[in-house]
Phi, psi and omega in degrees: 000155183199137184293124195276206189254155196285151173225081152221238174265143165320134173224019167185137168265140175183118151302143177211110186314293136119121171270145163078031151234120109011347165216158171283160162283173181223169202211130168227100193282079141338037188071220180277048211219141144200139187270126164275173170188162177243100150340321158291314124283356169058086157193185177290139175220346136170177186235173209180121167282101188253339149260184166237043188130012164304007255290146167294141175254306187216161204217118161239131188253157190280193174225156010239352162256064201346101164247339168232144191231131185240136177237153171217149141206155194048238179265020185219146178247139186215114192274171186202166189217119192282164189208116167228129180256123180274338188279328186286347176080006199243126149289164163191127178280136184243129164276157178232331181188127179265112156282155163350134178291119182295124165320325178237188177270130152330108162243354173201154168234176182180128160277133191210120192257169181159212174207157185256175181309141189044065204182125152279317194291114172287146176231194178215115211238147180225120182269113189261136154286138178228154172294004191238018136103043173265196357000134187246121184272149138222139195312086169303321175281347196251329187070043155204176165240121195278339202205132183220110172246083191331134163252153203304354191272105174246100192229184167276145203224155139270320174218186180186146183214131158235178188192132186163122173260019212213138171303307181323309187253030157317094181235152182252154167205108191250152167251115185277186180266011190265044166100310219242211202207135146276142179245122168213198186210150199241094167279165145308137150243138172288319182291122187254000203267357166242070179251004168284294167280063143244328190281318184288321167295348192295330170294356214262302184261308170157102187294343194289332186237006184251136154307069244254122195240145181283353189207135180293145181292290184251152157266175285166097187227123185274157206231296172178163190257085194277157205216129170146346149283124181264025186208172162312136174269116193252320194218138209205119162221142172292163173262176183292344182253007192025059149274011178190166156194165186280115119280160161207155294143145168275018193275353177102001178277123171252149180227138208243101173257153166266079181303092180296127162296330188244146216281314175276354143292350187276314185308358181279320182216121175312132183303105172255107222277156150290079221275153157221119201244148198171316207267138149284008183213218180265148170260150181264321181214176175192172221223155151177154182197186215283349180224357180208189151249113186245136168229171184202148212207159240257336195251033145072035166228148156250108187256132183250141204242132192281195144317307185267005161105018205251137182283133192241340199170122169256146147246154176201101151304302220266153164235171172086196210278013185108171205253118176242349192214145184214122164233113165262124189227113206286347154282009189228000195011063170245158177214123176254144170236169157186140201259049247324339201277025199032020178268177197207108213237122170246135202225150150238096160353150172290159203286341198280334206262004175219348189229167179274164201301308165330270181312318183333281216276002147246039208254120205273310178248051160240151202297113170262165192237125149205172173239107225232155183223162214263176183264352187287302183312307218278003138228068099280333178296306174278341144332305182303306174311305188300313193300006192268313205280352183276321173316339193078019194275099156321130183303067158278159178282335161294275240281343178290332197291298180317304175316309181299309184281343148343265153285351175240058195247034152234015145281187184256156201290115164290140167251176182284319195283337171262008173273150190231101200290314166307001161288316202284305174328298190306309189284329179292327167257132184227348197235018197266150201265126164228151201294138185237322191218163165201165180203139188253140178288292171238188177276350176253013181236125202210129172260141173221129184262157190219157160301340171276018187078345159313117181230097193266148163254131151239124175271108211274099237280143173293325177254070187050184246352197188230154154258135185250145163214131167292106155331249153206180169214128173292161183306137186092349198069030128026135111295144204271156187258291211242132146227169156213152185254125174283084175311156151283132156090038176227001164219188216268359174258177203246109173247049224020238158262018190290154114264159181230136186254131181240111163241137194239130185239191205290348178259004166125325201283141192261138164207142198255139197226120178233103159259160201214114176218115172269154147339284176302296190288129198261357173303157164251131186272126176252100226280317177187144178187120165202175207202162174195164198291089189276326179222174148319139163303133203061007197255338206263105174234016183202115150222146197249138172269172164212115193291331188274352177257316168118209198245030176258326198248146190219137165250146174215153200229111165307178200272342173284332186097033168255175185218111168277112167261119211229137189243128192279157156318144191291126169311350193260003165250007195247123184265102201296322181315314194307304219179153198253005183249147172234105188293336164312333183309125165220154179268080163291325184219156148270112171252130201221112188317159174288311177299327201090335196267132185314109186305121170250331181214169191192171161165165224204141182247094164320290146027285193235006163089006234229088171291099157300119198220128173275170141243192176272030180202054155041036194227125186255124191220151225221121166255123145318137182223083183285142181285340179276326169280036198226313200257037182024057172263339196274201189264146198331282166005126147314124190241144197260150175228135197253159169300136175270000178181175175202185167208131211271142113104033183311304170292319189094297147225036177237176208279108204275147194250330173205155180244120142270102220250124181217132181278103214281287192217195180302106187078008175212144190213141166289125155232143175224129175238146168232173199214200168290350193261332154114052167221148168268124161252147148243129174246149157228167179232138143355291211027314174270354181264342225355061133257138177264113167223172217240039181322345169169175169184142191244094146291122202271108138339310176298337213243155148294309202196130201259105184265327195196135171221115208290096185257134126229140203227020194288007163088327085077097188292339176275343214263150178210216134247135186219139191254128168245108170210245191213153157206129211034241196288284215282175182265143128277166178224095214239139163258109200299323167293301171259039186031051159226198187244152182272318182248152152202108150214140184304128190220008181098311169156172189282357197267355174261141160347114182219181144186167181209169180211148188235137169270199171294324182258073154027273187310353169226359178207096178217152162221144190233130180216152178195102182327127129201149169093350185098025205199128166289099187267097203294130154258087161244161179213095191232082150300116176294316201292104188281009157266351180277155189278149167265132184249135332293150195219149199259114186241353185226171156305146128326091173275185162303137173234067155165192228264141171257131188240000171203157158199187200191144197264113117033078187277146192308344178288353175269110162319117179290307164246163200308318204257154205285337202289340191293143178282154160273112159276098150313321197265346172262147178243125146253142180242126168289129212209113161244159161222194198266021152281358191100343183270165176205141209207160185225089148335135187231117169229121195246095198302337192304315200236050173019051205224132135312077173340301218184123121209163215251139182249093170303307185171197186218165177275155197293148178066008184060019190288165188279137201268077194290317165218151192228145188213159176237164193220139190222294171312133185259097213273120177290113160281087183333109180347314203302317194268347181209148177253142196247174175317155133308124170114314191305001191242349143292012170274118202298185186310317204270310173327305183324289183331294154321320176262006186277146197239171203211096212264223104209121189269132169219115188235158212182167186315171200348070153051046168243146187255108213222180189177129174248172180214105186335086169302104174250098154269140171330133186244176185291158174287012159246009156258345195315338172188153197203096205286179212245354167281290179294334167296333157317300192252314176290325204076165196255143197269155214283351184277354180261305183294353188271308138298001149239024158297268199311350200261336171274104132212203191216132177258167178310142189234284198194118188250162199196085194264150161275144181313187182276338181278138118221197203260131190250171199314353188219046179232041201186134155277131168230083179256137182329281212305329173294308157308324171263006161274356147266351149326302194289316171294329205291007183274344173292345191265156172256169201337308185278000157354160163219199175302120166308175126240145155226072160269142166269167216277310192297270250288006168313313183270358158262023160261134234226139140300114175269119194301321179278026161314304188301324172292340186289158182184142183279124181263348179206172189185131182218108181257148173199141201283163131199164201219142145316163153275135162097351175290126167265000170287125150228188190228117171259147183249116190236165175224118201233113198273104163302147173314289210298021161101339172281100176273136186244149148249143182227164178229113163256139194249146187230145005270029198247005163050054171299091182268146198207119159292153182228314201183143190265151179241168198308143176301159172253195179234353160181161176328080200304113198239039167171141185258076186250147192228152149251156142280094182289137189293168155042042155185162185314151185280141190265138160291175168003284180247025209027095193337115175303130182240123192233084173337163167178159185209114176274179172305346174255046166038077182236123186247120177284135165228122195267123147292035189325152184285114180294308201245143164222111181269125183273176185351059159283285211247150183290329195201191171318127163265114236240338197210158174190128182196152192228187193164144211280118160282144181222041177252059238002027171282312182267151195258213183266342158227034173235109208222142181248145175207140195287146206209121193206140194226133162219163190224199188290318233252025208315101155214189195252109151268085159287147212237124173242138180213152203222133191253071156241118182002124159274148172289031194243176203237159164201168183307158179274148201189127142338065166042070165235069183345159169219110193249143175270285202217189191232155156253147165265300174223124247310153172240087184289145199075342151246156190308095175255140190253139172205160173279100154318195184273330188218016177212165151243184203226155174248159111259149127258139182263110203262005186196162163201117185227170185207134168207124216298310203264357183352311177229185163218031148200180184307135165304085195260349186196120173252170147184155192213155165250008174088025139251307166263133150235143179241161188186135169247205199170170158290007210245344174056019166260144144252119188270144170246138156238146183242106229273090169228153195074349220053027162222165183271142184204120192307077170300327165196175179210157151226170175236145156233179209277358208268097221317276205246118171298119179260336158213171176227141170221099200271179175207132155300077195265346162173164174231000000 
């Protein structure tokens, strides 16, 4: 075995300079691993294993063409010697020397030249800092250690930073454990008398490698004592010229000291640190350089800090426990964070905080900011101005009064205390035009609407401000209500060089505006414009354009929840000279919700015919949209069209804001809406089933209210997804993949006039606008150049940021695509992962290129409880018609339909009982990836635009969570039966869409439900699922099992597609927790649990009939202690026959050790009455009894188990047992102990074949995959 690459948190940073590269490289200490990378292209360039269960601590480069690198973790140093080929792009690490093992932990190095006493000859030295407040000098060219120097302060240390490039000017700063920082320095000495105990300490370490000199060199000169931290000194740097440092603390603070260099400047004065107070939590590191400060803190932000102490800039990337290593480099002025959450984030600051005001404004890519005004305002505004200069009057509040009783001489008498000057303005101008809508075409072109009816163009100057052109103004001079804009060239018919513009104002009337804006020219030519009466006064509060009908066709939507569809006139037949009203507009449809409620967004699949509608009250409602009414073949007449399906509270009662309608397969199509609730839903529909379900949802935590979301997946290494909205006052722009932000700019909220345009790349091209103040407010950022680089950029993938307690491989029956003809890629993995934040995320692993490829954050659990296990459930065991009888008509459905619907699941249970299941999205990839055989992958490799489409082509949506009620149900209070569970199978296509969770509790068993006081403590601690289908069905039932804190296993059911949840069955209470699950599927009978369940009827006094799970087999005192893993599996190395099956039974607990169990499953040759799983069990064991029998009963056969082997081995690990697994050839097995063990199953016996330690501190679970053998 050999260790593959870590996927966790970062511990350690470091640049490494290079001549003839324009950026440094960076070094990452990965658990015992460090990763290179190119800053420059911003990728990976390889990783080098340098401990073996060690973790990196630290990381250092030599000077001045960094060639050599000293890593450290724990009690060990390792110098290694770097090698970079800039034309092959390749590094390679050499060892040069493992020094001695250090007595305490490493806590800091520093390279250093000089020459030592009685010594001409210059050298090269490496200083290791220890916790227990020492310096190790060591020789580098010689491979020895020369020196060891104590300090007089003698403690225990948490951190320690040196600094210095010279023996001479070696200075130290340890943070003790009492709160406070030592300063001390390392001289010549003069005093020779204490060279006995230093020479005594040398032993310590390794007399064999130390230089042992009859007279100490240096001595220890204490410098001074900073004071002033109320926590642990977690971290300490120095400045460049080292005269100052940084600490931060878990008190959440960092501090700026002003260090005397020499022991007789600290007697003049106590040092007093510059407090920086910010971080809500611990700080974990900091930075620091001639112009700014970086700290970075457990509450996953980074803040840059001026010199003088003034917060300059948060950041906040990371999720999970914080940001723990921060690196800055002020010639390149980039800032690395890295995180538990393993990414690793390259940031470049704004230019002011590191460059002068003067470089700011000649910064090629920064973000312009102005404010521009509609023209109508800037004269009433210089209206105001002139009446001031003829008075001769400054705007003070007496003169506005005097002015006010001018004009105004039946208003009422202003005092000095109650005057307000923007009222008085608002009031004197009472008729001043202010923007009611705006739509940006592009970025430098902005439409605007006004209350007065105006509809202006601005054209946006590269260096701020605008040219304004007056549009039109609809009639009477209207306020305008509603607009919406068709850009050229954004939807799929050919409309020429127009926009089209659709405005609806306050008397009902609808206008249609075809503006022609060239390039060269900055007038907008307006091309066409009519208009017709569409609503009632006041009812027209909405119109929508549609890219798939193009600009022939229009919508406008009212306060009922109706939708008008209006099909506009050909332009090429429209004379704009007659007449600016148009009688051609017809009202082809009505479409009229079900809800009542007012239609906010829409869109439509021509395709299929399918219109989508949001509403304000968070309900998705589904129209037919025939291509023959759409092309007037039906009949002339306007026609009302009622919904063909809906879905109530998609958003829940808040408001949908955008709709996407995408098209799947034949007759099915994907919508994805986002709303007010800050979340992506997807539903898909049916068309011959018209069925409507509810498939999955993504909430983004940065956003409130979600306007728009960008998806490409054209393989584009820039291209991403991305979400635009509001969170409170600011706008944001999130980037979804790598979960950070793109934009944050403060605008007041999503309730002011706004409007924004995203280029292909976000991060370089976005604009943004928004009213306040009465003054239109620009955000732009538009870089032409697609070479430049985008801030923040992701050199490592995003994980989890915090402890993971179960995870599970992707099982192989899951197909990367749909068609029978598709390769299995063997060599890619995917893994399924929870934690203890509540997420569950889906991993991409490509062994070819040692790497984590991808991962996906599928959702989280309610309430963020903590995710204790995970099972993915894929095979589907088919149960014959014959045998359970289904609805009429399902059992015509042919093979390949059949086929098509087995659903593919991932079960996840977790802390307050919550159950939650996702169910596996497979997409199509283009027929120019379709297939790709384990020969090119072998010899060509894969390409990165195909795995990147097929990343994208897997995931797994959101299915159904399934919490308990507040009541719970004790052991003898409810029926639950299978047979019962398939008789609402047959009903259940009747109920409709809004359905919820079933019960089949009964109204009397209401009353045996008992308040548990320890309710609130409960939590599912393990879950084991397995499908079944009818033949000819589309139902199936996934059957889960679920183990509780309170001692208890439920079997449960979900019924799909209608995502039903049902108790089936309690299984007998234990005498303590079950904290791990396994199931077998026995061949040619219904499927069976573990040991195939007992099912035993009863009927109490309320005629309630209960059904009980009794144990077929019980093995006693197998463990010593907690059984912490558990997994079995069907050998299949010629032991088993056509009715005889074997099984691997593998086990580990707290007591670590290992137990294997082999047991044989087979058939008697007697018949028995037909019956409902009702076993016969002959005895029970305590501990296996080989060769003999345990019998138990089927529905139509009976069965044995024997037990043919048993071995226990005590000592496995040396420390507790967290994860087994086995395929009946291989067991594999881990510990707390960071060895992960192989055994090999031969004979029927286990035989240890190899181990490694890994990096992974304490492992809690393990998951293998068979890729061949």
């Amino acid at each position: 075995m050999h260790r593959g690459p870590y996927l966790g948190d970062i511990s350690a940073l470091c640049f490494l300079h290079l001549p003839n590269l324009p950026l440094p490289l960076l070094l990452a200490g990965l658990g015992s691993e460090i990763t290179v990378y190119n800053l420059e292209l911003s990728n990976r360039i390889r990783s080098f294993s340098v401990f073996e269960g060690v973790r990196v601590h630290g990381i250092a480069s030599s000077f001045p063409q960094d060639t050599v690198v000293a890593v450290f973790g724990e009690t060990r140093v390792k110098l290694l010697s770097f090698a970079f080929d800039s034309v092959s792009a390749s590094a390679e690490l050499t060892l040069i020397h493992l020094l001695p093992k250090f007595g305490h932990w490493v806590l800091d190095v520093c390279f250093l030249k000089g020459c030592l006493p009685r010594s001409n000859v210059e050298s090269h030295f490496l200083a290791v800092g220890c916790s227990d407040n020492s310096v190790h000098i060591w020789d580098i060219p010689n491979s020895n250690l020369v020196f060891k120097v104590q300090s007089p302060v003698r403690c225990l240390l948490y951190s320690m930073r040196l600094w210095g490039h010279n023996l001479e000017a070696l200075q130290i700063a340890s943070g003790t454990i009492f709160n406070e920082i030592i300063v001390w320095k390392v001289a010549p000495q003069h005093n020779k008398s204490s060279s006995h105990q230093e020479n005594c300490d040398h032993r310590s370490i390794s007399s064999s490698n130390c230089c042992q000199l009859k007279d100490q060199l240096y001595e220890a000169i204490h410098v001074c004592k900073l004071i002033g931290h109320e926590g642990s000194i977690i971290r300490i740097v120095w400045s460049s010229c080292g005269s100052k440092l940084v600490s931060v603390s878990d008190d959440r603070s960092a501090r700026i000291w002003a260090v005397p260099i020499e022991w007789e400047q600290s007697l003049r004065h106590d040092p007093v640190a510059l407090v920086l107070f910010g971080h809500n939590a611990r700080v974990w590191d900091c930075c620091i350089s001639d112009n700014l400060i970086v700290t970075v803190s457990e509450d996953c932000t980074c803040r840059i800090w001026g010199v003088d102490g003034k917060q300059l800039q948060v950041i906040k990337e990371h999720i999970g426990r914080g940001i723990w290593r921060c690196l800055y480099d002020p010639n390149s002025s980039l800032l690395i964070t890295a995180g538990f959450d393993s990414a690793i984030k390259v940031h470049r600051p704004h230019t002011s905080l590191s460059m002068g005001l003067e470089e700011e404004q000649e910064s090629p890519g920064r973000t312009e900011m102005f404010s521009i005004c509609i023209p109508n305002m800037l004269e009433h505004i210089g209206f105001m101005d002139r009446i001031m200069n003829s008075f001769g009057m400054t705007t003070n509040v007496r003169n506005l009064e005097l002015i006010l009783r001018c004009f105004c001489p039946y208003s009422v008498v202003l005092t000095d205390f109650h005057v307000d000057w923007p009222f008085c303005l608002r009031f004197c101008c009472s008729k001043s035009e202010y923007v009611r809508c705006m739509r940006f075409s592009c970025q430098d072109s902005l439409y605007v609407a006004t209350n007065n009816g105006y509809l202006y163009h601005a054209k946006l100057c590269d260096t701020g401000g605008a040219q304004w052109n007056q549009l039109v103004q609809v009639s009477n001079g209207a306020p305008i209500i509603c607009m919406d804009l068709l850009a050229k060239g954004s939807f799929d018919l050919d409309g020429g060089n127009e926009d089209w513009i659709a405005i609806g104002d306050g008397k009902g009337n609808m206008t249609i505006v075809a503006v022609a804006v060239t390039n060269n020219d900055c007038t907008p030519t307006v091309r066409l414009c009519f208009s017709w009466p569409a609503e009632m006064e006041r009812q027209l509060l909405g119109t929508y354009w549609c890219k798939s009908l193009g600009y022939r066709y229009v919508f406008t939507a009212d306060p009922r929840g109706t939708l008008k569809l209006w099909r506009l006139p050909d332009p090429s037949q429209f004379d704009l000279q007659s007449s600016t009203r148009s009688n051609n507009v017809l009202r082809i449809a009505e479409f009229i919700s079900n809800y009542g409620i007012r239609i906010m967004c829409l869109d439509a699949c021509m395709e299929e015919e399918v219109l989508a509608c949001g509403d304000v009250r968070g309900n998705m409602v589904l129209f037919p949209l025939l291509k023959n009414l759409l092309l007037g073949i039906s009949a002339a007449q306007e026609t009302k069209i009622p919904p063909v399906n809906h879905f109530k509270g998609v958003h829940g009662i808040s408001s949908v804001s955008s709709v996407s309608v995408t098209k799947l397969g034949y007759n099915q199509i994907e919508i994805c809406s986002t709303g007010a609730d800050g979340c992506i839903c997807y539903l898909e529909y049916d068309k011959e089933m018209l069925n409507l379900q509810f498939t999955g949802m993504k909430q983004v935590k940065e956003l409130s209210l979600i306007e728009y979301v960008s998806v490409d997946n054209n393989g584009d290494r820039l291209s991403s997804s991305y979400a635009a909205g509001f969170a409170s006052v600011d706008f944001i722009i999130w980037n979804l993949v790598n979960e950070n932000k793109v934009v944050n700019i403060p605008c007041g909220g999503w309730r002011r006039p706004h409007s924004y345009h995203l280029g292909d790349i976000p991060e370089m091209k976005n604009c943004f606008a928004f009213v306040k103040d009465e003054m239109i407010h620009i955000h732009r950022q538009w870089i032409h150049n697609r070479d430049g680089k985008i801030y923040p950029q992701s050199l490592h993938m995003q994980f989890h940021g915090r402890e993971i307690h179960s995870l599970c491989f992707i099982s192989d029956d899951v197909r990367v695509r749909e068609n029978n003809n598709c390769t299995l890629f063997s060599k890619l993995s995917w893994i399924a992962t929870g934690c203890e934040d509540g997420t569950v995320r889906l991993t991409r692993y490509s062994p070819g290129t040692e790497n984590w490829s991808m991962s996906k954050l599928l959702g989280e659990h309610v309430g963020g409880s903590a995710v204790r296990s995970i099972c993915c459930v894929s095979k589907v065991h088919t149960i014959s018609s014959d045998t359970i009888d289904v609805p009429d008509g399902r059992i015509e459905l042919n093979s390949a339909v059949e086929n098509n619907d087995n659903p593919t699941l991932l079960i996840s249970v977790g802390a307050k009982r919550v159950l939650t299941s996702w169910i596996l999205k497979n997409r199509r990839l283009d027929n120019k990836n379709d297939s790709l055989t384990d020969y090119q992958y072998n010899s060509e490799g894969v390409d990165d635009c195909f795995l990147s489409g097929l990343s994208s082509s897997m995931t797994f949506q959101w299915l159904s969570t399934d919490m308990p009620a507040k009541y719970s149900i004790t052991h003898d209070a409810t029926k639950k039966n299978v047979e019962k569970i398939v008789g609402v199978a047959k009903n259940v296509s009747n109920t409709n869409n809004d359905a919820k969770m079933g019960s089949l509790i009964s109204e009397s068993g209401m009353t045996d439900l008992i308040r548990d006081k320890h309710d609130d403590d409960w939590r599912y601690l393990a879950v084991t699922a397995f499908l079944v289908k009818c033949s000819g069905s589309r139902i199936s039932v996934c059957f889960v099992v679920v183990a509780c804190s309170d001692a208890t296993l439920m079997l449960r059911a979900l019924i799909l597609p209608f995502r039903l949840w049902f108790d089936v069955a309690l299984l007998v209470p234990l005498l303590a927790p079950v904290l791990t699950l396994q199931h077998i599927i026995f061949p040619m009978c219904p499927p069976e649990l573990q040991s195939t369940p007992e099912l035993r009827s009863k009927t109490d006094n309320s005629s309630v009939e209960i059904c009980e799970i009794q144990p077929l087999c019980l093995l006693q005192n197998i463990h010593q202690s907690g059984v912490n893993c558990l997994h079995v599996s069907e050998i299949k190395a010629g032991q088993n026959t056509g009715s005889c099956h074997v099984y691997s039974i593998v086990s580990g607990g707290d007591d670590q050790a290992l137990h294997h169990l082999m047991v044989e499953l087979s058939p008697k040759s007697i018949n028995l009455n037909d019956g409902i799983l009702n076993p016969d069990i002959t005895h029970l064991v305590s501990v296996p009894e080989y060769g003999k029998d345990v019998n138990f009963q089927s529905q139509s056969k009976s069965y044995k188990i024997k037990f043919l082997n048993y071995e226990n081995f005590p000592s496995a690990h040396s420390s507790s047992v967290k994860g087994v697994w086995t395929d009946g050839t291989w067991v594999f097995s881990t510990g707390l102990d960071q060895r992960v063990r192989c055994w090999h199953l031969q004979q029927s016996k286990l035989i240890e074949h190899s181990y490694l330690i890994v990096s992974v501190p304490e492992p809690e679970a393990l998951s293998a995959r068979a890729c061949g053998r």
